[in-house]
Backbone as ProteinMPNN parsed JSONL, in Angstrom:
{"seq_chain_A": "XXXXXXXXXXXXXXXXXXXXXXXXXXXXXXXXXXXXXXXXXXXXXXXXXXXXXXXXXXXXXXXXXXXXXXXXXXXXXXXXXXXXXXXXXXXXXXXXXXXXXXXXXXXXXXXXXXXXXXXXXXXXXXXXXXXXXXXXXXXXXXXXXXXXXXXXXXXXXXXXXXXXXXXXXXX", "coords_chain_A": {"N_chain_A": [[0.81, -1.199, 0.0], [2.038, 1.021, 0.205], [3.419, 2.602, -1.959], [0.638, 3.228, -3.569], [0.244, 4.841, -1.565], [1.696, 6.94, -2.078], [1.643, 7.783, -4.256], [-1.162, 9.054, -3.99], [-0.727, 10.865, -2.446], [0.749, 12.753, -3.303], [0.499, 12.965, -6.379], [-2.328, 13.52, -5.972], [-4.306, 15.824, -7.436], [-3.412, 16.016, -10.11], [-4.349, 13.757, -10.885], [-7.326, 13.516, -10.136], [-7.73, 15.013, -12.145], [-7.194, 13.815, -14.303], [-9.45, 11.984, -14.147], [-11.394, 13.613, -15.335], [-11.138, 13.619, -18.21], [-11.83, 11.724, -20.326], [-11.134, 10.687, -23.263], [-8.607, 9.74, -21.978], [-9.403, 8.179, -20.043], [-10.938, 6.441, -22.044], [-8.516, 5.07, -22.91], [-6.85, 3.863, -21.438], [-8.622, 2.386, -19.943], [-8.343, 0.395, -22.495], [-5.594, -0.661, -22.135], [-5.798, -1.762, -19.682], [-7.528, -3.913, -20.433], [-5.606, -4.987, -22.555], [-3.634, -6.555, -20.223], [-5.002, -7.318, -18.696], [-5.543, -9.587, -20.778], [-3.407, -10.394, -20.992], [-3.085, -12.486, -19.379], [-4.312, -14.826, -20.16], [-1.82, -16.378, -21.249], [-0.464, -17.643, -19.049], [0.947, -19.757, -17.54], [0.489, -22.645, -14.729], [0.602, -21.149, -12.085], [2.427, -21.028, -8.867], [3.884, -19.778, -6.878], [4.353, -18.176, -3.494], [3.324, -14.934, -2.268], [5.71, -12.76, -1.717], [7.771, -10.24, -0.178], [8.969, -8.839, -2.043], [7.553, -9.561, -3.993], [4.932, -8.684, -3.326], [5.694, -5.901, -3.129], [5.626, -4.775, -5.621], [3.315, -5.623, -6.944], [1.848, -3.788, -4.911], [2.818, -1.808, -6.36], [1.847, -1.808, -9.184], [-1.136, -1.662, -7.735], [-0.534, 1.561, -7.328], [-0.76, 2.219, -9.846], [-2.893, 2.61, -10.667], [-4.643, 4.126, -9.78], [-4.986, 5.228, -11.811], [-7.364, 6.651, -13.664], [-9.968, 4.019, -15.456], [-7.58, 2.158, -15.206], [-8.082, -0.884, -13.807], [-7.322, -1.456, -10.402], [-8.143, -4.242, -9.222], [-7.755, -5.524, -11.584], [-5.116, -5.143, -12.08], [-3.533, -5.626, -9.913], [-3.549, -8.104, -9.343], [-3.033, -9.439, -11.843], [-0.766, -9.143, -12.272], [0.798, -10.373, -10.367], [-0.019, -12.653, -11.443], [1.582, -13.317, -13.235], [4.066, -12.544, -12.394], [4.048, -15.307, -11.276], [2.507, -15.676, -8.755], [0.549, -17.764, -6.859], [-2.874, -18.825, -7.575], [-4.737, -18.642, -5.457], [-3.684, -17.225, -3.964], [-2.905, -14.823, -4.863], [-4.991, -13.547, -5.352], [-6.468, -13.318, -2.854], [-4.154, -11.887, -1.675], [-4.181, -9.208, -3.101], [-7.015, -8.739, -2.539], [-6.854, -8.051, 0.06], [-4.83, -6.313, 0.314], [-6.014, -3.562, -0.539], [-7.73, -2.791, 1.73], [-6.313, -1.122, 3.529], [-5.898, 1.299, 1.664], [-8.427, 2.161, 0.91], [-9.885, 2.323, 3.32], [-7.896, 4.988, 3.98], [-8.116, 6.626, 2.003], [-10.913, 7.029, 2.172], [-10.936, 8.216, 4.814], [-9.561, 10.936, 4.761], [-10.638, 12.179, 2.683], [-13.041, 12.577, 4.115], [-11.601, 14.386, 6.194], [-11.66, 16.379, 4.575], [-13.76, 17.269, 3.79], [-14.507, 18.183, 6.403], [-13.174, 20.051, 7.157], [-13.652, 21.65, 5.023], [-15.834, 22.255, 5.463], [-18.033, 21.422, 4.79], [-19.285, 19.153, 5.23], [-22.501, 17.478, 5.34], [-23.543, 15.265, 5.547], [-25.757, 13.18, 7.032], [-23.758, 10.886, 9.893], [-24.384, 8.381, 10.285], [-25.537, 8.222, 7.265], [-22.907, 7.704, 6.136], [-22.024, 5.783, 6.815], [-23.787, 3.756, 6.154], [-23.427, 3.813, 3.427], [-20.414, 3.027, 3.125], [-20.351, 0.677, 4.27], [-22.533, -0.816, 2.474], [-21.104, -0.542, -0.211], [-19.108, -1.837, 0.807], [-20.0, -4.444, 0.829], [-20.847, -5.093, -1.989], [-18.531, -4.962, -3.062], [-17.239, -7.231, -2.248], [-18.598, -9.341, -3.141], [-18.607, -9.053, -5.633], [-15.872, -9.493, -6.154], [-15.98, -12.284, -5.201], [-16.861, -13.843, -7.199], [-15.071, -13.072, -9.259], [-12.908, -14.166, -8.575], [-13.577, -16.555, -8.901], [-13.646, -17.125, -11.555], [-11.269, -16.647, -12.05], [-9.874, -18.351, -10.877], [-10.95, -20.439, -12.549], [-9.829, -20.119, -14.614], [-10.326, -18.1, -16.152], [-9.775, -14.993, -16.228], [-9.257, -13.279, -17.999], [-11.23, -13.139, -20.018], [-12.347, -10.63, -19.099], [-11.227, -9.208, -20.415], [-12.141, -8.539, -23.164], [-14.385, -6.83, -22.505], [-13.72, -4.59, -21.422], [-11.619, -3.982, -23.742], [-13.992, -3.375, -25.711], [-15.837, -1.228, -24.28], [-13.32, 0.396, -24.068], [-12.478, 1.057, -27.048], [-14.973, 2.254, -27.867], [-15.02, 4.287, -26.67], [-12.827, 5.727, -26.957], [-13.287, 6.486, -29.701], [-15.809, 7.805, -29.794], [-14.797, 10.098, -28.22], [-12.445, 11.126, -29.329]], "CA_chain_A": [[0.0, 0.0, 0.0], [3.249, 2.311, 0.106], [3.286, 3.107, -3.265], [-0.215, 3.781, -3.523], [-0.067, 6.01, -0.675], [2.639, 7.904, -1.881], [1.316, 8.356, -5.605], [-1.692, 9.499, -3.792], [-0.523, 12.177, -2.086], [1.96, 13.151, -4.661], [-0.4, 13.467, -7.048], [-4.012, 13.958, -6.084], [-4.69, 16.644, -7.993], [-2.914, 15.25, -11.46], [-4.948, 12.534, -11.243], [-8.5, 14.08, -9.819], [-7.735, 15.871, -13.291], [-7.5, 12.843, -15.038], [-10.467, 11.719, -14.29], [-12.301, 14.558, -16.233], [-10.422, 13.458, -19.467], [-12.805, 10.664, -20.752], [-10.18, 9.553, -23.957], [-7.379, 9.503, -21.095], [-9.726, 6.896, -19.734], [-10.862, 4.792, -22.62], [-7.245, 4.565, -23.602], [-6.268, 3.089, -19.794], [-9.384, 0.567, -20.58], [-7.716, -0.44, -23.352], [-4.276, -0.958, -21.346], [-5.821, -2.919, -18.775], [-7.713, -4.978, -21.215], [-4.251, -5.845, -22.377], [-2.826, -6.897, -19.358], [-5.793, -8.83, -18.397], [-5.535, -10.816, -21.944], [-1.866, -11.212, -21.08], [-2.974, -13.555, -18.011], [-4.384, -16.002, -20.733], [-1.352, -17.364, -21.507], [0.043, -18.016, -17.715], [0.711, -21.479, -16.829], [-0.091, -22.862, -13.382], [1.488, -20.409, -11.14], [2.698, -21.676, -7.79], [4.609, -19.209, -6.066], [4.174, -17.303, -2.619], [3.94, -13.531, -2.165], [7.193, -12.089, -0.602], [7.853, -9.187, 0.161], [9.546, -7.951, -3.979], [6.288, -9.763, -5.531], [4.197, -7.461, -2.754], [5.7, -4.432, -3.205], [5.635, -4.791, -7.263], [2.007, -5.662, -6.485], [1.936, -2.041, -4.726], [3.144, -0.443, -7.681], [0.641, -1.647, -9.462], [-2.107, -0.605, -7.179], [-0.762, 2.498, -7.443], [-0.843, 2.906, -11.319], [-4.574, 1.52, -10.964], [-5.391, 4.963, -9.235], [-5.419, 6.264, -12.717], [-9.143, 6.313, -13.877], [-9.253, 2.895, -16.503], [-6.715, 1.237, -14.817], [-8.781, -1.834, -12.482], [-6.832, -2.107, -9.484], [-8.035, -5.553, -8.586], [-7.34, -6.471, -12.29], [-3.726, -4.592, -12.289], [-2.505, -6.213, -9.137], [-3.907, -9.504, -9.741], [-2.425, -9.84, -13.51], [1.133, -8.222, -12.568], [0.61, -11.09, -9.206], [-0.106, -13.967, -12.048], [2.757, -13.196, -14.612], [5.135, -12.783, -11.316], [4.321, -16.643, -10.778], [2.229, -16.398, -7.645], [-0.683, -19.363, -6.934], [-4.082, -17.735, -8.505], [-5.339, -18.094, -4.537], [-2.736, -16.234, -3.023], [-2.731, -13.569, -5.915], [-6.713, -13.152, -5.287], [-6.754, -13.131, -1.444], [-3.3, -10.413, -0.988], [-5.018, -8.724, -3.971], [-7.999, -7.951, -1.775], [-5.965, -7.605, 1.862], [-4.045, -5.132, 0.201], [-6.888, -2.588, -0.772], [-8.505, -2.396, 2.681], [-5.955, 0.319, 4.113], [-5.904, 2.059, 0.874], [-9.819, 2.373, 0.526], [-9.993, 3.161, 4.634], [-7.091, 5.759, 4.292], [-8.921, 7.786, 1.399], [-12.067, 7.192, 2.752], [-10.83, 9.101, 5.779], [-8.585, 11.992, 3.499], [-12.119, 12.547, 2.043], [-13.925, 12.794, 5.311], [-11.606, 15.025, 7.23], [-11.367, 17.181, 3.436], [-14.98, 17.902, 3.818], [-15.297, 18.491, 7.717], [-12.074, 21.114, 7.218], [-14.306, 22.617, 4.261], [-16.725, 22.988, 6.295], [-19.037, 20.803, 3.546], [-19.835, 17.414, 5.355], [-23.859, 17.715, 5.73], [-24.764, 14.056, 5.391], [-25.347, 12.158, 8.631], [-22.647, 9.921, 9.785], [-25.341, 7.219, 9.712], [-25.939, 7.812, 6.077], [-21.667, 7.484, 5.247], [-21.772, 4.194, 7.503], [-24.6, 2.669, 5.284], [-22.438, 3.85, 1.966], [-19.385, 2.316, 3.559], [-21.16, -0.755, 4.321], [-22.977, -0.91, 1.521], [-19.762, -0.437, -1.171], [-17.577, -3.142, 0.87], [-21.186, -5.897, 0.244], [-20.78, -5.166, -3.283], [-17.53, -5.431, -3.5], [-17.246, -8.62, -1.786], [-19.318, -10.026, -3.67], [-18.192, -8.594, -6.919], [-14.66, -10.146, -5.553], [-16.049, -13.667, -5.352], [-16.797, -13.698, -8.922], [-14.052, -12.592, -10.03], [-11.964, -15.101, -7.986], [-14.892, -17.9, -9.553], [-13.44, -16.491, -12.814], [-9.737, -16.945, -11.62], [-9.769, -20.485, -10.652], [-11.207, -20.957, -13.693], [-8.685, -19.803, -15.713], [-11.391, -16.838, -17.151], [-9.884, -14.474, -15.815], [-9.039, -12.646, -19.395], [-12.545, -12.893, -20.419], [-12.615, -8.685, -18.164], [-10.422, -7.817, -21.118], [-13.467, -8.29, -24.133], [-15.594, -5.647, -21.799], [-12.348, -3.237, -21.21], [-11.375, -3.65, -25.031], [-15.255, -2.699, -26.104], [-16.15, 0.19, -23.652], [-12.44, 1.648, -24.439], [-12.592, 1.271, -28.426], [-16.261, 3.165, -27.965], [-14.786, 5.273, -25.625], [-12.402, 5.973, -27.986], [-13.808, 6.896, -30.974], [-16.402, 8.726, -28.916], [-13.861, 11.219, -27.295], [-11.353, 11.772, -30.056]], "C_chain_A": [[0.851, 1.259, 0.0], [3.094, 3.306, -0.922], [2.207, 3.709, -3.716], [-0.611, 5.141, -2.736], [0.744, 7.427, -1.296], [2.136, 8.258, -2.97], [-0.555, 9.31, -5.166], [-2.341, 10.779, -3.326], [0.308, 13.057, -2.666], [1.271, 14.396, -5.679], [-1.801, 13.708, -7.345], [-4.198, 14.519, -7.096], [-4.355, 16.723, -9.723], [-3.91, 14.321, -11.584], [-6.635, 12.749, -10.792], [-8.716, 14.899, -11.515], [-8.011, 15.082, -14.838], [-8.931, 12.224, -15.137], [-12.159, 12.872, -15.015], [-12.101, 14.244, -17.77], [-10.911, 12.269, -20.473], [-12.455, 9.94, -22.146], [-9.181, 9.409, -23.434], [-8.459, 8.332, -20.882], [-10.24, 5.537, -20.32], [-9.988, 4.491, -23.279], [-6.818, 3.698, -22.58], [-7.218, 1.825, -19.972], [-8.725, -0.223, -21.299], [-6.15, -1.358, -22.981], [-4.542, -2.227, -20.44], [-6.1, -3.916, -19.19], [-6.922, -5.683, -21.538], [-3.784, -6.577, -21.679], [-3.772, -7.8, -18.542], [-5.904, -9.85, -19.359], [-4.747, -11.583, -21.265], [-2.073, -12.495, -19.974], [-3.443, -15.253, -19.047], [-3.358, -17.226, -20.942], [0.156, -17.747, -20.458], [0.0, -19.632, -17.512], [0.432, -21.362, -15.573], [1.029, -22.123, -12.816], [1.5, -21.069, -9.496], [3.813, -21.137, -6.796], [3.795, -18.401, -4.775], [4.476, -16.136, -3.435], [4.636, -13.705, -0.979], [6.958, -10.689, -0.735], [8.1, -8.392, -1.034], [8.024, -8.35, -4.321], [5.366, -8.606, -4.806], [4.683, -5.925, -3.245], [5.43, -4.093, -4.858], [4.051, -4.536, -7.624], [0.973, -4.137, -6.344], [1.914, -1.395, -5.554], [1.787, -0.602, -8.761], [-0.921, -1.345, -9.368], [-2.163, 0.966, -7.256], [-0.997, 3.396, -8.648], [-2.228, 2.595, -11.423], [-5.276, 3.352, -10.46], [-5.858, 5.795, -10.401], [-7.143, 5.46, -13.23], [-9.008, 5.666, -15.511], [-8.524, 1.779, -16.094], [-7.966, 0.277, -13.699], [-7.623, -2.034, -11.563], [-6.875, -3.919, -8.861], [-7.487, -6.676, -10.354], [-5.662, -5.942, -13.119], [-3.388, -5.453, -11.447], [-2.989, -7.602, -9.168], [-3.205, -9.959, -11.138], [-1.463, -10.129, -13.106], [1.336, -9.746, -11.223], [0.625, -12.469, -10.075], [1.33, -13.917, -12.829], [3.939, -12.921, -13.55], [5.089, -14.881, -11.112], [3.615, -16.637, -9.36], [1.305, -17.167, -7.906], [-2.098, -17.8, -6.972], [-4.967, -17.517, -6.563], [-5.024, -17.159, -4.082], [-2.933, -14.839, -3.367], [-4.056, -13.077, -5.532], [-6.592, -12.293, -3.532], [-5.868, -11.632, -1.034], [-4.041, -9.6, -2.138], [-6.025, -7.764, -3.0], [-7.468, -7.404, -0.586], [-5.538, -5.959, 1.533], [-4.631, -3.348, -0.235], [-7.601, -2.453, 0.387], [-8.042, -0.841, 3.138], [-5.939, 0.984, 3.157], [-7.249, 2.622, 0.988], [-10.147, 3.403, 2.391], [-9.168, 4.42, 5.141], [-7.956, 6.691, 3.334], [-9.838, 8.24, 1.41], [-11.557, 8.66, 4.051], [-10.015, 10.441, 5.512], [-10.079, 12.393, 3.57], [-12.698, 13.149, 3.4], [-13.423, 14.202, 6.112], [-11.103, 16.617, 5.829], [-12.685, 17.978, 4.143], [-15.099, 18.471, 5.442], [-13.902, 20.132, 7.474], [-12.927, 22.132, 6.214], [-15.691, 23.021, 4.668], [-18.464, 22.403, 5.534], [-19.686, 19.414, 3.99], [-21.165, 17.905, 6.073], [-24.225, 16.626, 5.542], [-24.442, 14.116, 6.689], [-24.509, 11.265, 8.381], [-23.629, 8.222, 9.708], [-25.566, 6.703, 7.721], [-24.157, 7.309, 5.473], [-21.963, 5.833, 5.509], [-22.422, 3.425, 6.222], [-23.822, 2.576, 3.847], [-21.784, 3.093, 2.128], [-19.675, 0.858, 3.136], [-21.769, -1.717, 2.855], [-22.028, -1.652, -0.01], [-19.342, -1.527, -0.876], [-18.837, -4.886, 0.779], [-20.439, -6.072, -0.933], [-19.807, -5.644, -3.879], [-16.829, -6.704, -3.091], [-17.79, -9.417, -2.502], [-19.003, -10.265, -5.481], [-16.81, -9.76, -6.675], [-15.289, -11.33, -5.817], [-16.346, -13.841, -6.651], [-15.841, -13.872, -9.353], [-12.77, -13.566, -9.605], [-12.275, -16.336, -8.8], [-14.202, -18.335, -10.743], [-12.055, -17.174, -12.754], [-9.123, -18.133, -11.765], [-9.803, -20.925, -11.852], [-10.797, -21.235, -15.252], [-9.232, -18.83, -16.633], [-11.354, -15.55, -17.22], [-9.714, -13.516, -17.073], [-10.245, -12.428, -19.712], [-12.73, -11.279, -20.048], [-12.043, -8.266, -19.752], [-11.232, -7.413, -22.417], [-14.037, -6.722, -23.823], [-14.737, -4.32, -22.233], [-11.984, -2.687, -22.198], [-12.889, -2.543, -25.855], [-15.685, -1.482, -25.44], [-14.85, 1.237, -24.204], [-12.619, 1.811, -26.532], [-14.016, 2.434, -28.41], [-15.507, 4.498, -27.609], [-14.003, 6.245, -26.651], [-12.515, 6.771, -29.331], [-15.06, 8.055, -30.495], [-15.932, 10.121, -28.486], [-13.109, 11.56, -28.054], [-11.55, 12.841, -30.943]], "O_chain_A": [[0.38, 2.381, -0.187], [2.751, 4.484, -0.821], [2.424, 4.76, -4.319], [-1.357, 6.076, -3.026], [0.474, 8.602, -1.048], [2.027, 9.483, -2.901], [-1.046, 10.078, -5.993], [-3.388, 11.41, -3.468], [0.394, 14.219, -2.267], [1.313, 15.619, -5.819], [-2.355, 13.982, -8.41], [-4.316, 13.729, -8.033], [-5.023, 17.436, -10.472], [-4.308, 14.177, -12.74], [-7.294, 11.844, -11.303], [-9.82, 15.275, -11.906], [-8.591, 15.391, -15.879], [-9.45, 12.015, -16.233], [-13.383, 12.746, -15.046], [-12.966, 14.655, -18.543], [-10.183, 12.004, -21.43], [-13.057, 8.912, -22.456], [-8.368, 8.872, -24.186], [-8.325, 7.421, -21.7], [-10.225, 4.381, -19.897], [-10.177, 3.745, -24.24], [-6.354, 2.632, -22.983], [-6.864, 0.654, -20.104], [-8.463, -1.38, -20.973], [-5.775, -2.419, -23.48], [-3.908, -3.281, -20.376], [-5.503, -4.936, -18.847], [-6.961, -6.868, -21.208], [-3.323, -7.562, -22.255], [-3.429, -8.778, -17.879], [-6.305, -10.957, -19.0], [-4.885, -12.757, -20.921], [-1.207, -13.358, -19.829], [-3.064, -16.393, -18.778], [-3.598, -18.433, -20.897], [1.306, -18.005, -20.814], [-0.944, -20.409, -17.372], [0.139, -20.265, -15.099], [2.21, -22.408, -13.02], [0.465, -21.575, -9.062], [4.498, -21.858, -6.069], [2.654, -18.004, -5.01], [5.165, -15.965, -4.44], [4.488, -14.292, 0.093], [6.039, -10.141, -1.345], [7.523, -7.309, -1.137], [7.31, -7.522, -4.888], [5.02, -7.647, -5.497], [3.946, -5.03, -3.657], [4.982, -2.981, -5.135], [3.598, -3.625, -8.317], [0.066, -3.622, -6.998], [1.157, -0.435, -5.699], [0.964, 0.27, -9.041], [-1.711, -0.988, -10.242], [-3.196, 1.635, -7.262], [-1.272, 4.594, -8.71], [-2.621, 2.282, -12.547], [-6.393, 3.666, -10.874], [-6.695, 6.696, -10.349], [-7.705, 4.367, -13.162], [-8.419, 6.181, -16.461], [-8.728, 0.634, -16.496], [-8.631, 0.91, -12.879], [-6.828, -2.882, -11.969], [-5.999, -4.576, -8.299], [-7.09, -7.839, -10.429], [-5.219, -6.23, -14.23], [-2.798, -6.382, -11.998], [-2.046, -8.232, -8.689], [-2.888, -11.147, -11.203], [-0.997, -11.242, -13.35], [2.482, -10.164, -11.385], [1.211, -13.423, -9.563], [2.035, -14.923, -12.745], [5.018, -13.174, -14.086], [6.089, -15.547, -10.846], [4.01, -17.541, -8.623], [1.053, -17.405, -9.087], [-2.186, -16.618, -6.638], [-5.646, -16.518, -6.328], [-5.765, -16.235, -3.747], [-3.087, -13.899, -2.587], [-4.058, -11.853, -5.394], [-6.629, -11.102, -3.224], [-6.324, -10.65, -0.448], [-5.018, -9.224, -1.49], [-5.929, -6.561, -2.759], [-7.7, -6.229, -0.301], [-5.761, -4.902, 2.123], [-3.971, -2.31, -0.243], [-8.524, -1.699, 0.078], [-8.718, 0.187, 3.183], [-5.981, 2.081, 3.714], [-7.195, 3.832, 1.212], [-10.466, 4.576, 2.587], [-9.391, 4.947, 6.231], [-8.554, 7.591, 3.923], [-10.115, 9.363, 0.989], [-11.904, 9.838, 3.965], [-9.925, 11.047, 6.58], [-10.561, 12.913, 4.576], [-12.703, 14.374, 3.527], [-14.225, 15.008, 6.584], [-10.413, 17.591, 6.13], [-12.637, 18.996, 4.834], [-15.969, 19.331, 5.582], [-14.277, 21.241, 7.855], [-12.938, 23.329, 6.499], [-16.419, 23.918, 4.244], [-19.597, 22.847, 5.722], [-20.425, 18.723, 3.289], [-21.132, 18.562, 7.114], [-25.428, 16.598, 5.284], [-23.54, 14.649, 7.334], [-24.281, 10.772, 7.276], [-23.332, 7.212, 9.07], [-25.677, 5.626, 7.137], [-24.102, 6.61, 4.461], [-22.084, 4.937, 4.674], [-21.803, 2.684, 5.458], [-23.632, 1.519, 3.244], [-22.049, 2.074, 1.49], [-19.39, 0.17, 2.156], [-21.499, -2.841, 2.432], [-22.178, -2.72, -0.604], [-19.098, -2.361, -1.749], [-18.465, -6.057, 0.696], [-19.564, -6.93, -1.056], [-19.808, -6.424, -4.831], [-15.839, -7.099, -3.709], [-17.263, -10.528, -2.444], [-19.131, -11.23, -6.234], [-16.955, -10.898, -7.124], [-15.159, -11.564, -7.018], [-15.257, -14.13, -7.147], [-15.617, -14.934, -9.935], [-11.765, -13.647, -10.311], [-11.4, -17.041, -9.303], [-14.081, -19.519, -11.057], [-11.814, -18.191, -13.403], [-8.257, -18.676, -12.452], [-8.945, -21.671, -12.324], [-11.069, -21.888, -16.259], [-8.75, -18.673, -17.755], [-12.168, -14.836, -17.804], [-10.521, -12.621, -16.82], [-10.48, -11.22, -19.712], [-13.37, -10.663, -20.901], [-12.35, -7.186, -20.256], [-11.16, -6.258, -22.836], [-14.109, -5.763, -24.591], [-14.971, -3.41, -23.028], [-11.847, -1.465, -22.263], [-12.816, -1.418, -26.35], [-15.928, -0.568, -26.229], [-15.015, 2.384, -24.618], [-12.906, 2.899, -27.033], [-13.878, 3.476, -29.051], [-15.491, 5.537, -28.27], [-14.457, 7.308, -27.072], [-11.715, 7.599, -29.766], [-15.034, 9.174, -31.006], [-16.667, 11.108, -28.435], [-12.708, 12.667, -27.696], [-10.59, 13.344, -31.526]]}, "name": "protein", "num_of_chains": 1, "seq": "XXXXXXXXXXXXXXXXXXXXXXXXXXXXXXXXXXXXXXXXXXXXXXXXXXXXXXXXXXXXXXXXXXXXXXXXXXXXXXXXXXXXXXXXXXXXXXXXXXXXXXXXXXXXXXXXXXXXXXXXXXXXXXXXXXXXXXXXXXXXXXXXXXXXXXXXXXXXXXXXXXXXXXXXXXX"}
């Protein structure tokens, strides 16, 4: 989560910028699409994460912050084509986005109470919170379903089609 943290605070505001740029992002679709093909032609991987495949891992979480990039299907790819086991790669995969998601969550929170702008109830963030980490749990088992299965390339069809639109759309 280093790396993430640090490209986060680095460059907020580069990358809050990016996300206004809508053929910056169906060109990054198209990137990830790539790099989720590339898992097609992985043999059985069977390595631990260490500490180099983690932090590499990292880096790729933190290039995921750009808008396009999938984080769970950046550090999961870059996690298969290192050689770790498709569980391992899934499970630190998810571990490793908790403090990221609970650190910007709380950035965000103490943005708005400093701007003087936070008017929901803290009841209504909780249920968001809550809400988001269902979905994405759930979304997650899928996508693991997928994994096992050796399907996990199949994301890159979607990624290729929304960015080619996207694409041609925005240029």
């Amino acid at each position: 989560m280093i790396p993430a943290m640090v490209v986060g605070f680095t460059l907020k505001d580069t990358i809050e910028e990016a996300f206004l740029n809508p053929f910056f992002v169906s060109l990054m679709l198209l990137v990830t699409g790539s790099l989720l093909y590339s898992t097609k032609f992985i043999k059985e991987p069977e390595k631990d994460v260490n500490a180099t495949r983690g932090f590499w891992m990292g880096v790729a979480q933190a290039v995921a912050i750009l808008p396009g990039i999938s984080r769970a299907g950046s550090t999961i790819s870059l996690g298969l084509l290192m050689g770790v086991d498709r569980d391992k790669v899934a499970n630190f995969s998810f571990l490793m986005v908790l403090p990221v998601i609970a650190g910007a969550m709380l950035l965000e929170v103490i943005d708005l109470i400093s701007l003087g702008e936070i008017q929901i109830p803290t009841s209504s963030l909780i249920v968001g919170f809550f809400t988001s980490f269902l979905a994405g749990y759930f979304a997650l088992s899928y996508l693991i379903k997928l994994l096992k299965r050796r399907k996990f390339h199949y994301f890159a069809f979607y990624c290729w089609t929304v960015g080619i639109i996207g694409v041609i759309a925005f240029y």
